[in-house]
Structure formats: C-alpha cells, structure tokens
N, CA, C and O atoms as a Tripos MOL2 file, in Angstrom:
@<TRIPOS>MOLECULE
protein
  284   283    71     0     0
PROTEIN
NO_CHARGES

@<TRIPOS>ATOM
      1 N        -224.5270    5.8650  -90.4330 N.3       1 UNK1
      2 CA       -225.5710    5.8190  -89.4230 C.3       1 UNK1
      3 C        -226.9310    5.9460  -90.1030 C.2       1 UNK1
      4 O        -227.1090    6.7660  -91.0040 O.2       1 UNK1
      5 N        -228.0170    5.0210  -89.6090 N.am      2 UNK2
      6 CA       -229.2130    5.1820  -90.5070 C.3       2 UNK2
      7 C        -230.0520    6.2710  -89.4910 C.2       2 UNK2
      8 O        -230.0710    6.2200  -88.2610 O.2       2 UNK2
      9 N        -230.7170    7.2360  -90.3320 N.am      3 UNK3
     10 CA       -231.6800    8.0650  -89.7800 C.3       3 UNK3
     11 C        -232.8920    7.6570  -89.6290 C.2       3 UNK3
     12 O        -233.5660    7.1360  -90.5170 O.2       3 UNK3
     13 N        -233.4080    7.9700  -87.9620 N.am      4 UNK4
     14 CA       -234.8760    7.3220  -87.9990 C.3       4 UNK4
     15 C        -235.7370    8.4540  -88.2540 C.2       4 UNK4
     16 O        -235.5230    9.6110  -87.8930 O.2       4 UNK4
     17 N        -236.9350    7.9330  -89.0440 N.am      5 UNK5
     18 CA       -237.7280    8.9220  -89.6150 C.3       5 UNK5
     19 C        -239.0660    8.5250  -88.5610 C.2       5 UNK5
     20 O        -239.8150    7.5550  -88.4470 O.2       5 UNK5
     21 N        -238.9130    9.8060  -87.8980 N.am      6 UNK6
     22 CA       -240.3940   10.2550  -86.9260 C.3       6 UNK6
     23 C        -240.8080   11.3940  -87.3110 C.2       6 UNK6
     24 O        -240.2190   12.4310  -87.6170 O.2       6 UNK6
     25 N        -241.9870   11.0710  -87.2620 N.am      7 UNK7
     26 CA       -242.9610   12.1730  -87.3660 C.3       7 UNK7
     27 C        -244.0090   12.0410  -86.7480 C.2       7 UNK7
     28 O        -244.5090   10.9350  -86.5420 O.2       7 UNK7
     29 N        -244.7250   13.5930  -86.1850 N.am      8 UNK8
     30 CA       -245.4870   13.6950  -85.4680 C.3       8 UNK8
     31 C        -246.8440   14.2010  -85.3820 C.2       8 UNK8
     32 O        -247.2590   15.3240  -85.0960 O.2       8 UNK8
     33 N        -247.7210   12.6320  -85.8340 N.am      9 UNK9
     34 CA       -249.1250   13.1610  -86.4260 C.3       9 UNK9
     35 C        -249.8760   14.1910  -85.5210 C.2       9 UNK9
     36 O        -249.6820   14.2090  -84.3050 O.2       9 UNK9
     37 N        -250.6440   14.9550  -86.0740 N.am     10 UNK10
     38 CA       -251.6570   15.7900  -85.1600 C.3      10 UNK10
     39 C        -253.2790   15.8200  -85.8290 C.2      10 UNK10
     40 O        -253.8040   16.7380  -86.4580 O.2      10 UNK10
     41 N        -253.9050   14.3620  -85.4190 N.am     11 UNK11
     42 CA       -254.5390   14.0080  -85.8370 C.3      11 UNK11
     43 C        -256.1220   14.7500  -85.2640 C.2      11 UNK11
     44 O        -256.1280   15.3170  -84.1710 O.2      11 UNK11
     45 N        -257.0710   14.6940  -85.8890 N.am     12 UNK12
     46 CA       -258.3700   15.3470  -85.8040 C.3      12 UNK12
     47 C        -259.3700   13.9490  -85.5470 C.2      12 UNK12
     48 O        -259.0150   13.0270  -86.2820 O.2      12 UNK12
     49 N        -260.3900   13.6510  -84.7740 N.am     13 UNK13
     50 CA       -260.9780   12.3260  -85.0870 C.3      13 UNK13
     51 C        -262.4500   12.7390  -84.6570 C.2      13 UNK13
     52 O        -262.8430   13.3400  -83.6570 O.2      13 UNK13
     53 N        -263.0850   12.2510  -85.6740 N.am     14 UNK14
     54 CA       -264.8940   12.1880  -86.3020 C.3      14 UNK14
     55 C        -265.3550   11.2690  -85.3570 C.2      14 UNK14
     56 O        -264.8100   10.1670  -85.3040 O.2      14 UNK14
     57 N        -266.3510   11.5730  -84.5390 N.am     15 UNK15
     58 CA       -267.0780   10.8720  -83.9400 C.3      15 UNK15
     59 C        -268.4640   10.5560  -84.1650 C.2      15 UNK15
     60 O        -269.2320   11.4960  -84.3660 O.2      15 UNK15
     61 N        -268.9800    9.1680  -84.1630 N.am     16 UNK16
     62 CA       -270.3970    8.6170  -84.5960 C.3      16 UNK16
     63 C        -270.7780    7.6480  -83.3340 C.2      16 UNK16
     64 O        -270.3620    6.5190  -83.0740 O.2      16 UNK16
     65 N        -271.7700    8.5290  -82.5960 N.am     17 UNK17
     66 CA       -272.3950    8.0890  -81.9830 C.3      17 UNK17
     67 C        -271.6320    7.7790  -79.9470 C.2      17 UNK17
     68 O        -271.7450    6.8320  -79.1690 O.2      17 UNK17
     69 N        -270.8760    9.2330  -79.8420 N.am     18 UNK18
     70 CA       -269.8480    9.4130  -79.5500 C.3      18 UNK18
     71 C        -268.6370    8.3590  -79.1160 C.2      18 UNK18
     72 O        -268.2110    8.3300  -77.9610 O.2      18 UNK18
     73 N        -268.0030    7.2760  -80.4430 N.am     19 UNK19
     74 CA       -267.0730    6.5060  -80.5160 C.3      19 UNK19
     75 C        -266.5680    7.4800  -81.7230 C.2      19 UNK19
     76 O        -267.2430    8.1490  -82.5050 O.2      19 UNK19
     77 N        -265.1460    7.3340  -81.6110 N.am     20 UNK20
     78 CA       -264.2560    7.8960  -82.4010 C.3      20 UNK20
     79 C        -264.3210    6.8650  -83.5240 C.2      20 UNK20
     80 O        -263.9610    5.6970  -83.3750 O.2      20 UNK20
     81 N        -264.9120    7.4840  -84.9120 N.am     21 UNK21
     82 CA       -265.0980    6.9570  -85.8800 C.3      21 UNK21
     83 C        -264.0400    6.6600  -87.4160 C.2      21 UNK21
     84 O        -263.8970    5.6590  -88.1180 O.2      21 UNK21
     85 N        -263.3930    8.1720  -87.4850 N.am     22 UNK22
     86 CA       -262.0920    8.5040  -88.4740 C.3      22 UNK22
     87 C        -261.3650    9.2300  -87.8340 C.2      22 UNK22
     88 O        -261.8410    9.7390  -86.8200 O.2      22 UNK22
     89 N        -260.2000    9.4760  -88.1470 N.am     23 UNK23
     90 CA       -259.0490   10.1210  -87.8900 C.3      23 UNK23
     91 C        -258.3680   10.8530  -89.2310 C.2      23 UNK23
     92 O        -257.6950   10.1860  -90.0170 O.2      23 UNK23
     93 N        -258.5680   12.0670  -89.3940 N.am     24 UNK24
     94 CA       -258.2380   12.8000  -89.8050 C.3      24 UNK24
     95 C        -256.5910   13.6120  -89.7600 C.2      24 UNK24
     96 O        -255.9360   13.7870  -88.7320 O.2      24 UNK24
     97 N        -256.3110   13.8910  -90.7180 N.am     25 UNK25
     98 CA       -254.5680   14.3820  -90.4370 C.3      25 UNK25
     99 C        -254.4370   15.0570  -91.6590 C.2      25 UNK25
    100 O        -254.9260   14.7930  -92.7570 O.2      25 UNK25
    101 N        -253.6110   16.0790  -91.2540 N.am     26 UNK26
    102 CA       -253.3820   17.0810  -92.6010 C.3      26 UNK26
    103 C        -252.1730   16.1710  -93.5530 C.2      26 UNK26
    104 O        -251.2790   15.4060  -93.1910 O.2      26 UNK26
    105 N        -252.5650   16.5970  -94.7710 N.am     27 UNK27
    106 CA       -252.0410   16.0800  -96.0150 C.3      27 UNK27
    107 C        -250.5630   15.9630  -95.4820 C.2      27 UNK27
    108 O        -250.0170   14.9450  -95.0570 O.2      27 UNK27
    109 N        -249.9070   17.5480  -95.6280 N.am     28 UNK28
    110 CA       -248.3390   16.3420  -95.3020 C.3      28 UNK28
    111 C        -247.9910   15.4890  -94.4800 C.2      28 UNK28
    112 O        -247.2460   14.5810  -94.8490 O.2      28 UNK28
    113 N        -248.4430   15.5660  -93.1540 N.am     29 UNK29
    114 CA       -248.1690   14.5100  -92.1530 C.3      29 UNK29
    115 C        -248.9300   12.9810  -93.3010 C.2      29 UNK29
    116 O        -248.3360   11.9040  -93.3660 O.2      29 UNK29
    117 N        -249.8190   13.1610  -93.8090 N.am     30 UNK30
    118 CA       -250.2290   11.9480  -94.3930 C.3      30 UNK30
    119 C        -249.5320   11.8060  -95.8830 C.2      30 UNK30
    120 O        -250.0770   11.0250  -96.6630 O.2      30 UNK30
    121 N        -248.5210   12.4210  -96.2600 N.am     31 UNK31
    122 CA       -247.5980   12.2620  -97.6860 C.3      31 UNK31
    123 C        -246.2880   11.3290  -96.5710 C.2      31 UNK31
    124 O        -245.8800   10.1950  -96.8190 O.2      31 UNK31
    125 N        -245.9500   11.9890  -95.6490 N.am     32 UNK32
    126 CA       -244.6640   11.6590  -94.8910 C.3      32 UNK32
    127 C        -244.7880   10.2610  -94.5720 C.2      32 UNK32
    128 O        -243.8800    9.4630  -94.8030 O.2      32 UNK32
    129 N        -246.2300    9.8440  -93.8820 N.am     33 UNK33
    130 CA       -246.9630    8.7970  -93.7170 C.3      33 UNK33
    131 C        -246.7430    7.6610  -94.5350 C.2      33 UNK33
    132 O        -246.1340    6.6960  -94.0740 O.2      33 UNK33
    133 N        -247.2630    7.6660  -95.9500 N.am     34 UNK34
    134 CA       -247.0150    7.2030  -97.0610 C.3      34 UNK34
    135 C        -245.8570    6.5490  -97.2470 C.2      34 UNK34
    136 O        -245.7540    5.3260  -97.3380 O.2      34 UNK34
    137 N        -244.6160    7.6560  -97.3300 N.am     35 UNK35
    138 CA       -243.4020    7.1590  -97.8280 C.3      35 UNK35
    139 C        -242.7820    6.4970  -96.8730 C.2      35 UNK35
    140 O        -241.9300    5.6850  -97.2330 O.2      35 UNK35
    141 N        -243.0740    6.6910  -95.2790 N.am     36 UNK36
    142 CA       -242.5240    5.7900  -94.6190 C.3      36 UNK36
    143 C        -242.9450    4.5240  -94.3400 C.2      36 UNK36
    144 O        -242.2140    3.8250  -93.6380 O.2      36 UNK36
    145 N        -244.2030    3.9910  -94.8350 N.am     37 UNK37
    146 CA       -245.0120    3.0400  -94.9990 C.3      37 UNK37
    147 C        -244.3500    2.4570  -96.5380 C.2      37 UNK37
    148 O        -243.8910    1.3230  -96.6810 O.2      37 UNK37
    149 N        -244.4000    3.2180  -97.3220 N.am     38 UNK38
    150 CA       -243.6320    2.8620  -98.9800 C.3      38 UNK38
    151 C        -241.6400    1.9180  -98.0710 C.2      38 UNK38
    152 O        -241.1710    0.7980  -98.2750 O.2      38 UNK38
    153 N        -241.3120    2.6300  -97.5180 N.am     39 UNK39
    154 CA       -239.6890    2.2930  -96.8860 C.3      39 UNK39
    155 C        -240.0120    1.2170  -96.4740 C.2      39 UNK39
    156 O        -239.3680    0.2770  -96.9420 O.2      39 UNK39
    157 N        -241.0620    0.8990  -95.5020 N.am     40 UNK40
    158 CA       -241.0770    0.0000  -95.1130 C.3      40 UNK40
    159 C        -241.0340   -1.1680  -95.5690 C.2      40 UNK40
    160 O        -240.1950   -2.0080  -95.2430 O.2      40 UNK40
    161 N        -242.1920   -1.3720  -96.5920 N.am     41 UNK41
    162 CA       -242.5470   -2.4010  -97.7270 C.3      41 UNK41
    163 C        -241.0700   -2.9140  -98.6600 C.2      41 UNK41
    164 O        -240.6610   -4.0320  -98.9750 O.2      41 UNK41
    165 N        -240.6280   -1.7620  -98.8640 N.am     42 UNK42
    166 CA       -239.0140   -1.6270  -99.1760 C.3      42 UNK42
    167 C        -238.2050   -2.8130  -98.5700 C.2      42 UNK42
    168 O        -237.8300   -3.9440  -98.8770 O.2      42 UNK42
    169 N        -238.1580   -2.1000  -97.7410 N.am     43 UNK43
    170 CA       -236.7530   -3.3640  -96.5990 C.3      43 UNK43
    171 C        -237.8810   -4.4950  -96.3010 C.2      43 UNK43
    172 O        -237.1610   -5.3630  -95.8070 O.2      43 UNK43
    173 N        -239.1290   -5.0050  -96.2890 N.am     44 UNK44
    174 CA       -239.6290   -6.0120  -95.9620 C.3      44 UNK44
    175 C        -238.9700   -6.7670  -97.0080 C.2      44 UNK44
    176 O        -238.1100   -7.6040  -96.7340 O.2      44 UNK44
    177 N        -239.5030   -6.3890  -98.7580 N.am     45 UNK45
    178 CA       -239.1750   -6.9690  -99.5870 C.3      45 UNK45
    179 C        -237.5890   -7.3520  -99.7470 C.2      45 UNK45
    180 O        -237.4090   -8.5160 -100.1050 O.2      45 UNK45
    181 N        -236.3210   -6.5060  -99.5270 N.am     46 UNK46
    182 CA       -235.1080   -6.7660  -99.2600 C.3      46 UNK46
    183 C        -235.1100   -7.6990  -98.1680 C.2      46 UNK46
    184 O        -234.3460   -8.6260  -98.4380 O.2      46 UNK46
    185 N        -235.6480   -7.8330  -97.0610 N.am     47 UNK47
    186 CA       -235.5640   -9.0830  -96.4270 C.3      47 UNK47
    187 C        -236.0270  -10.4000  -96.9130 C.2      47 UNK47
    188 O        -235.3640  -11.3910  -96.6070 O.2      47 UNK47
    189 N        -236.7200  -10.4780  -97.3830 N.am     48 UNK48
    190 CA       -237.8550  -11.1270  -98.3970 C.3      48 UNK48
    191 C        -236.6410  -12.0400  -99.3830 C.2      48 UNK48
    192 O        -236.2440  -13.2050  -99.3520 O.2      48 UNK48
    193 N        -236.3460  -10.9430 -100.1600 N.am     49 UNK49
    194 CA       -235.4230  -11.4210 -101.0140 C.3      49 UNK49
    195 C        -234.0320  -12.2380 -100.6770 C.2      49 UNK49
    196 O        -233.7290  -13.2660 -101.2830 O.2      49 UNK49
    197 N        -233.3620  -11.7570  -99.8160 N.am     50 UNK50
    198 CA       -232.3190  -11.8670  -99.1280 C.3      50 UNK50
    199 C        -231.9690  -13.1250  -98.7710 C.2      50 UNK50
    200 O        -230.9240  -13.7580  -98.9230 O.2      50 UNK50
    201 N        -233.6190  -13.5390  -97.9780 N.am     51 UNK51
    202 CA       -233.5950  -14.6310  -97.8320 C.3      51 UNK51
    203 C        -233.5060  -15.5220  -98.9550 C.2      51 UNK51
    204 O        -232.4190  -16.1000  -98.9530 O.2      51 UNK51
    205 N        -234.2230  -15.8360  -99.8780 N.am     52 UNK52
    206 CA       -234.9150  -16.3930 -101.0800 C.3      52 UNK52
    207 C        -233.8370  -16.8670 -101.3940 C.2      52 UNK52
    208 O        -233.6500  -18.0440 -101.7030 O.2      52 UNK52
    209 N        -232.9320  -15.9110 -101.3430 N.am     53 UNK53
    210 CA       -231.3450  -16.1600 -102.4760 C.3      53 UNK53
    211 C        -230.3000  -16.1830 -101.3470 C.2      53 UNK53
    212 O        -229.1370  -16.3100 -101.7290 O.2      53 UNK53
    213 N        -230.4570  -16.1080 -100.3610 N.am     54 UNK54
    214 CA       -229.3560  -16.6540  -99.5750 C.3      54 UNK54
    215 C        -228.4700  -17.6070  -99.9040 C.2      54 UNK54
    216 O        -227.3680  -17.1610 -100.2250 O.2      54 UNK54
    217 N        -228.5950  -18.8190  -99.9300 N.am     55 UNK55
    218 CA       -227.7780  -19.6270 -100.6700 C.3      55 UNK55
    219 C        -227.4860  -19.6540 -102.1530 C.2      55 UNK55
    220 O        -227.0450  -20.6670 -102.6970 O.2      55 UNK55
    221 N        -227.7600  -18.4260 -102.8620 N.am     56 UNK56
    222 CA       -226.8100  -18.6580 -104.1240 C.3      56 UNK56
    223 C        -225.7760  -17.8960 -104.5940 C.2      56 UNK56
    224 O        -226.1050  -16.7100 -104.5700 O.2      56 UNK56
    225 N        -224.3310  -18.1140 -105.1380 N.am     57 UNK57
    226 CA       -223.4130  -17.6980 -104.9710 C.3      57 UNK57
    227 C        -223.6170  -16.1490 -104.9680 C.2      57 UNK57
    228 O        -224.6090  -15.6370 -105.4880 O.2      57 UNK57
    229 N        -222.6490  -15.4390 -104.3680 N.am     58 UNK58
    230 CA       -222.4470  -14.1570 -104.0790 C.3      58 UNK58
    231 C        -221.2060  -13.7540 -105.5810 C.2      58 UNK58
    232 O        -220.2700  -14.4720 -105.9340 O.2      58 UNK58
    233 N        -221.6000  -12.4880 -106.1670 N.am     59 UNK59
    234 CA       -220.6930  -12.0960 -107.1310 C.3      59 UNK59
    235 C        -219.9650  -10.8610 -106.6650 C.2      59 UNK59
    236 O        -220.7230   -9.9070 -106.4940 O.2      59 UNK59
    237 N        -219.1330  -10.7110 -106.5010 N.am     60 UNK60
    238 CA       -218.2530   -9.2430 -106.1760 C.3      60 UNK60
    239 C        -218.8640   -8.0810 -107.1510 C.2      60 UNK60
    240 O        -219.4670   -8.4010 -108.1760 O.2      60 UNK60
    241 N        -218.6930   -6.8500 -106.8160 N.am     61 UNK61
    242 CA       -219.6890   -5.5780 -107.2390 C.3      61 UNK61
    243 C        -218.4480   -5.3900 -108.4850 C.2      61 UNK61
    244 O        -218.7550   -4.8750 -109.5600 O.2      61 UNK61
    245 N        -217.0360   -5.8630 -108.2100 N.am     62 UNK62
    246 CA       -215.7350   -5.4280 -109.1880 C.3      62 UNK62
    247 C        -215.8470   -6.1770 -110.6730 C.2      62 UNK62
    248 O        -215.6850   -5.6670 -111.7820 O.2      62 UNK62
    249 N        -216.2370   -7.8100 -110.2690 N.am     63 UNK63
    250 CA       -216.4580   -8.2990 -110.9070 C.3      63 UNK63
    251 C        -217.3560   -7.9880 -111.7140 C.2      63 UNK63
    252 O        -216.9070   -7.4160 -112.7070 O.2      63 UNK63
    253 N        -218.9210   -8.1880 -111.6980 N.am     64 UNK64
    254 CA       -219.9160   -7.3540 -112.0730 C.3      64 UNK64
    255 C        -219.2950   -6.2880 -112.7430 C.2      64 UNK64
    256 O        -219.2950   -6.4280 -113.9660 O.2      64 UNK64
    257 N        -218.7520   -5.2410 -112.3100 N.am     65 UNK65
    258 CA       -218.1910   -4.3030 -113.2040 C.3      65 UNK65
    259 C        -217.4810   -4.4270 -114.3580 C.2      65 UNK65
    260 O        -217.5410   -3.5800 -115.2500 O.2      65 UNK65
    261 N        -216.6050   -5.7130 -114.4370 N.am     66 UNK66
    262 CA       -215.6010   -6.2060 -115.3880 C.3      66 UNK66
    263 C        -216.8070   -7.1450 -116.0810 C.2      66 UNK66
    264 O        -216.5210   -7.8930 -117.0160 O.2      66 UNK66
    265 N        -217.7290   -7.0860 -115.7290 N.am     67 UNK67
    266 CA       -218.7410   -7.8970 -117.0510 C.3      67 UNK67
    267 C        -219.5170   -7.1940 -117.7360 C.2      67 UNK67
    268 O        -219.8530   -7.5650 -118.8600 O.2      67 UNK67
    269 N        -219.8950   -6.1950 -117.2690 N.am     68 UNK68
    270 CA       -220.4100   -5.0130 -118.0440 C.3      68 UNK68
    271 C        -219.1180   -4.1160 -118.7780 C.2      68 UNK68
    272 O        -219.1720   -3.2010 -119.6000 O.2      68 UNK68
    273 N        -218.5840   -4.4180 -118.4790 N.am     69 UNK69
    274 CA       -217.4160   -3.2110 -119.0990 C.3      69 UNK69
    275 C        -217.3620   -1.8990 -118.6090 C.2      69 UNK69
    276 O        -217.1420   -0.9730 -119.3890 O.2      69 UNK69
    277 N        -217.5970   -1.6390 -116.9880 N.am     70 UNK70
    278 CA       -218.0370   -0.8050 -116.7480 C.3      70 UNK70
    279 C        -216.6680   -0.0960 -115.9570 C.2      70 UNK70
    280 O        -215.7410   -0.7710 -115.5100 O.2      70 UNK70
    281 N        -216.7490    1.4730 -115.8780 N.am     71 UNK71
    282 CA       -215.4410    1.9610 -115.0060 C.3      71 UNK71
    283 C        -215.5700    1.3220 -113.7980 C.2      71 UNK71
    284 O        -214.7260    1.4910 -112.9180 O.2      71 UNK71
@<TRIPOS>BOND
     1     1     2 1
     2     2     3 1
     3     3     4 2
     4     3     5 am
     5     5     6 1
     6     6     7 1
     7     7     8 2
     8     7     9 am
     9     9    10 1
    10    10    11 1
    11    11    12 2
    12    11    13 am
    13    13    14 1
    14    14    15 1
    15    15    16 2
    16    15    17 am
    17    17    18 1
    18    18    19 1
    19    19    20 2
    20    19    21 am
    21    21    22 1
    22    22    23 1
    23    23    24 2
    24    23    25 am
    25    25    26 1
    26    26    27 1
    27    27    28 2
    28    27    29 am
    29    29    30 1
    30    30    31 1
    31    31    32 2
    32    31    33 am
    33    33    34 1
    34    34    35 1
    35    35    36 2
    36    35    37 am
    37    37    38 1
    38    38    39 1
    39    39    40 2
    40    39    41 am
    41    41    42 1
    42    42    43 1
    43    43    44 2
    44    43    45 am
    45    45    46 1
    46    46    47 1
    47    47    48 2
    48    47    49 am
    49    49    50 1
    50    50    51 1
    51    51    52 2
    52    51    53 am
    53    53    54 1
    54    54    55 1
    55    55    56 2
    56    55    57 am
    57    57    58 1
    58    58    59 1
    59    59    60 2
    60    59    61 am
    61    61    62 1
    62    62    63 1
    63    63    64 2
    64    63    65 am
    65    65    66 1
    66    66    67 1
    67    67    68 2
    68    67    69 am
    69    69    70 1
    70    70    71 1
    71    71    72 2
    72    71    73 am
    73    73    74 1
    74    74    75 1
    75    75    76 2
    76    75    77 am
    77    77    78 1
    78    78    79 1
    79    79    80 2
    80    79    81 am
    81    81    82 1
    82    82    83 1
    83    83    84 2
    84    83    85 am
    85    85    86 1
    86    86    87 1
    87    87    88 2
    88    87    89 am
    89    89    90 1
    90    90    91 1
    91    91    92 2
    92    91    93 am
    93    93    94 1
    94    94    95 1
    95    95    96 2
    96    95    97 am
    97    97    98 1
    98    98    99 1
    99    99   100 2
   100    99   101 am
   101   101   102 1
   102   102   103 1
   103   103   104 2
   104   103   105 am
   105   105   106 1
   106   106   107 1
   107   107   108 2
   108   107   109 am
   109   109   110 1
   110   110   111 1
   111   111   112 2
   112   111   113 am
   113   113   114 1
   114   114   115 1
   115   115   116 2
   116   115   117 am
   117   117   118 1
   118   118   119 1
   119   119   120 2
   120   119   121 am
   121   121   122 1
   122   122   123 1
   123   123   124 2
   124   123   125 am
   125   125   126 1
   126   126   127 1
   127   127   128 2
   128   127   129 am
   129   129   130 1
   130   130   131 1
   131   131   132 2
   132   131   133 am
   133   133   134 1
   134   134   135 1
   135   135   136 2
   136   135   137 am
   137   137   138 1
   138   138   139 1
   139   139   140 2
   140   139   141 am
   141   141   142 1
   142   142   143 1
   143   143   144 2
   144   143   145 am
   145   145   146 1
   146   146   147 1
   147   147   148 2
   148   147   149 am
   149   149   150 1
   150   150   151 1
   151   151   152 2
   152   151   153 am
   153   153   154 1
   154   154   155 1
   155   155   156 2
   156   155   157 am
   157   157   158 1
   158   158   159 1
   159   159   160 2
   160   159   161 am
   161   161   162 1
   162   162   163 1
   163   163   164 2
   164   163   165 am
   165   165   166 1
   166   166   167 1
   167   167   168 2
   168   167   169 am
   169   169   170 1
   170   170   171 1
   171   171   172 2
   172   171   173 am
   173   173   174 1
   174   174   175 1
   175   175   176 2
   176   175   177 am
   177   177   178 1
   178   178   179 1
   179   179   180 2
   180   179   181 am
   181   181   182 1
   182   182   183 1
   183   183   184 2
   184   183   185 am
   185   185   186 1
   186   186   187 1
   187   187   188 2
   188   187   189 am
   189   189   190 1
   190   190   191 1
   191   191   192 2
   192   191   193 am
   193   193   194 1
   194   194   195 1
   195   195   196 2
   196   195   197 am
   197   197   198 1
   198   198   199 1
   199   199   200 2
   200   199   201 am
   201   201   202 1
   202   202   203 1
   203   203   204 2
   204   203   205 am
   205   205   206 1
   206   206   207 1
   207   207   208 2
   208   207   209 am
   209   209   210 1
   210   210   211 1
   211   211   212 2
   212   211   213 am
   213   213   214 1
   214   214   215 1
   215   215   216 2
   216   215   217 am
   217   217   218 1
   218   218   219 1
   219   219   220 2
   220   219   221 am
   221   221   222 1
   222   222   223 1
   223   223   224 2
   224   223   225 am
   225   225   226 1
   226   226   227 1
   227   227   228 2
   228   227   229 am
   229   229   230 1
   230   230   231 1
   231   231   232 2
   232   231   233 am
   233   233   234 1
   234   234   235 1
   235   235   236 2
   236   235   237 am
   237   237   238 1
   238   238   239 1
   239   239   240 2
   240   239   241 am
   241   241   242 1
   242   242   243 1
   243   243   244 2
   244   243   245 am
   245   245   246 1
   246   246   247 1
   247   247   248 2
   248   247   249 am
   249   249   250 1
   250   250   251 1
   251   251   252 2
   252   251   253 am
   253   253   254 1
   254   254   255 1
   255   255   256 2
   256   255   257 am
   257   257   258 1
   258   258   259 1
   259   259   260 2
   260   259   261 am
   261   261   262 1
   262   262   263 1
   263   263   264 2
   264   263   265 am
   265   265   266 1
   266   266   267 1
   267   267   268 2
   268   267   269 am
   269   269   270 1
   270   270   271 1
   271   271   272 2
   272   271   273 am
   273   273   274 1
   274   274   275 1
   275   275   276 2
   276   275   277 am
   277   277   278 1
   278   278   279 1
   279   279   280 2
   280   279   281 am
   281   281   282 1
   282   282   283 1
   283   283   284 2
@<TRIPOS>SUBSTRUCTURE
     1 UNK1         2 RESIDUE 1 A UNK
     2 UNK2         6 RESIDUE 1 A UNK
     3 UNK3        10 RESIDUE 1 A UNK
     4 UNK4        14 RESIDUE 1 A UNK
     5 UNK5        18 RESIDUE 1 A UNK
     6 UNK6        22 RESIDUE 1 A UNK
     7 UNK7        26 RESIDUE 1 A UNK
     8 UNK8        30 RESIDUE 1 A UNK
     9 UNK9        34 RESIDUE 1 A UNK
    10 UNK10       38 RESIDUE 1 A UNK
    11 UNK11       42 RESIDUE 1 A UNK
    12 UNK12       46 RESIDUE 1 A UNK
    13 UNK13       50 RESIDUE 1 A UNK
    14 UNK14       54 RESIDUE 1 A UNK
    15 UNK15       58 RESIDUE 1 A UNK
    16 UNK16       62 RESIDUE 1 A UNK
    17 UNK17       66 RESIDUE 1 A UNK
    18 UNK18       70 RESIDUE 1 A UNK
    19 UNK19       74 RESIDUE 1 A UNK
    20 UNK20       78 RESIDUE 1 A UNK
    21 UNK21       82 RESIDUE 1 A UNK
    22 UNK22       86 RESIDUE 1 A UNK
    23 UNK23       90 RESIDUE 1 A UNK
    24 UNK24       94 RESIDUE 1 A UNK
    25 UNK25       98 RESIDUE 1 A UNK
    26 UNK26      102 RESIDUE 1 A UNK
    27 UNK27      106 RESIDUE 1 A UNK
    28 UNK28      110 RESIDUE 1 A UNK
    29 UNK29      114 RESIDUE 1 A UNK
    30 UNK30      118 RESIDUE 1 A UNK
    31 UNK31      122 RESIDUE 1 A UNK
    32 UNK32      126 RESIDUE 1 A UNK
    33 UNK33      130 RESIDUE 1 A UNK
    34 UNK34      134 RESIDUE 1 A UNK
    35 UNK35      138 RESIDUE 1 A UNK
    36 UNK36      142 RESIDUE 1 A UNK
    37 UNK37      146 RESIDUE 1 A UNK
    38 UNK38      150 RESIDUE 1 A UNK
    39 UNK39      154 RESIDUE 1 A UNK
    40 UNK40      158 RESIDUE 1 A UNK
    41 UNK41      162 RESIDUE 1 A UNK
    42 UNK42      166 RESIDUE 1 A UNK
    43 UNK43      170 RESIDUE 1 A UNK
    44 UNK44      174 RESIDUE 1 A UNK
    45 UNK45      178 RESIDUE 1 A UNK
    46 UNK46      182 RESIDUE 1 A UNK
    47 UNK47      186 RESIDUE 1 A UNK
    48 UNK48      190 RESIDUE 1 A UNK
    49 UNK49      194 RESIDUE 1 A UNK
    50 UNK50      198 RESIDUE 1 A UNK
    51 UNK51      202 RESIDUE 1 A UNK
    52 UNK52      206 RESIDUE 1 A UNK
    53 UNK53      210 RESIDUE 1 A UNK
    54 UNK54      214 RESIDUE 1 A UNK
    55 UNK55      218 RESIDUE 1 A UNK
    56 UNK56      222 RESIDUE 1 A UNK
    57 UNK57      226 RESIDUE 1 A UNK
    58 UNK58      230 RESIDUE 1 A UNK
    59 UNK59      234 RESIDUE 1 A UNK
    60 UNK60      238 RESIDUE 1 A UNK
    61 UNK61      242 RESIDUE 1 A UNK
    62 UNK62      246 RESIDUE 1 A UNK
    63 UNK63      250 RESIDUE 1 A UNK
    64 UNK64      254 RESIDUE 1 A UNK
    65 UNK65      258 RESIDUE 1 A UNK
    66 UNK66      262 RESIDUE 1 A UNK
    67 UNK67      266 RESIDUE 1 A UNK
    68 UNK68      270 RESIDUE 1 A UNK
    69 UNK69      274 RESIDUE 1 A UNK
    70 UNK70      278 RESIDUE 1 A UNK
    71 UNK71      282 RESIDUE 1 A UNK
C-alpha cells in the first residue's frame, strides 16, 4: 500500500499594501515541503522514462542477476 504524505502547512503571510505579499512557514513544514516536491519530480521522471523506453525489450531482474554474477 503506498502512503500518502500530507502535511499541514501553518503558514504566516506579509502583507504590502494590504494584499498578501509572502507566505511564510516554519522550516520543517518547508524541509517536508521540499522532499515531497523532490518525490514528485521523482515519479514525473519515472513516468517520463517509462514511457521513452516502453517499447524496448523488457529483461527479467533473474536474468540481470545471472549477468552480473550476482546471488
């Protein structure tokens, strides 16, 4: 089962000229931020790829193993 990663900003926001100008958020909510933005880019690129090479032959993970010499 894949885990969905939520989190729940509690953001602060700077106003100029009273329009909300920045948005502010404490560091870990903005580290957590990051890496789920980093995941994302992740599986874009695995889709990305996936496609690209869709049509070229598929190698078994056993095989692969028996070409490396691997247990």
């Amino acid at each position: 089962m894949i885990e969905k990663k939520m989190i729940n900003l509690h953001p602060e926001f700077l106003t100029k000229n009273g329009q909300k100008e920045f948005a502010v958020i404490p560091y870990e909510e903005f580290v957590k931020l990051q890496e789920l933005l980093e995941d994302l880019q992740d599986l874009q690129d695995l889709r990305e790829s996936k496609e690209e090479y869709k049509d070229q032959p598929n190698v078994p993970f056993e095989e692969v193993k028996k070409m490396f010499d691997l247990p």
